[in-house]
N, C-alpha and C positions, 0 to 999 in steps of 0.2 A: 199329214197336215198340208195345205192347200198355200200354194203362193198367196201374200196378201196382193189385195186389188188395187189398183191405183187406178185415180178418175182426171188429175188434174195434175197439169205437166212439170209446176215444182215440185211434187212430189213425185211424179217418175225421175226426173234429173237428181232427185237428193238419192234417191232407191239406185238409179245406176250408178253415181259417183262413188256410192259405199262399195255396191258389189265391186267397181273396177278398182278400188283402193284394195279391198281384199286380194282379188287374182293377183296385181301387182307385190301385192307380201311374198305370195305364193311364189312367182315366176320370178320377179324382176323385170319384165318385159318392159321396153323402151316404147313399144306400142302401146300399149295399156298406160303409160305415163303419161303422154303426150293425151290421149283421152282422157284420163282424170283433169288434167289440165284444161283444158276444151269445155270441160262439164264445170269448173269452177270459173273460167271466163262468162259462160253465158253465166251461170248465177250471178257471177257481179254487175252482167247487164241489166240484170233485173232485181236491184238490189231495193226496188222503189217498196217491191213485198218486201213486209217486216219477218216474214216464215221464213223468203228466200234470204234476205240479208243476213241471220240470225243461224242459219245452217250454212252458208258462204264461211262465214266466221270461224265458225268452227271447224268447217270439213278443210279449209285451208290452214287450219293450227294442226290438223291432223294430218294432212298431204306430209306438208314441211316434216312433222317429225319423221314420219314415214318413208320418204322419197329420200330423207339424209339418214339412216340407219343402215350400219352396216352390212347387215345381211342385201338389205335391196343392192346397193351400193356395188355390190361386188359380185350377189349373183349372177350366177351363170344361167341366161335365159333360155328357156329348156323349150323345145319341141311338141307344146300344148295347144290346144284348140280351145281360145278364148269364148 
């Protein structure tokens, strides 16, 4: 099965922000947070799209639980190639 294709750049930013929420489950990496972060800042710069505001909303309800769960919280960031 073939990566899906992305043509139009809120949907690359919405496609990277998930993959980097996931690695960050994965790792805990302080790197990869600081980028989740980054990718939900420019969303809310361009919140004027109702696709971009509307995944902002959400992928930021999901950061927050994500980023305060124990596991991230306390993992030990391991020696991986993002």
């Amino acid at each position: 099965m073939s990566a899906p294709q992305y043509h139009d750049t809120p949907d690359i930013v919405i496609a990277a922000t998930r993959w980097l929420m996931r690695r960050y489950r994965r790792t805990g990496c302080r790197k990869l947070a600081r980028m989740v972060e980054q990718h939900l800042r420019w969303m809310e710069s361009y919140a004027s799209n109702s696709q971009l505001a509307d995944a902002c909303r959400r992928l930021s309800c999901e950061w927050r639980a994500v980023s305060r769960t124990p596991e991230a919280v306390n993992a030990t960031p391991q020696s991986t190639v993002h």
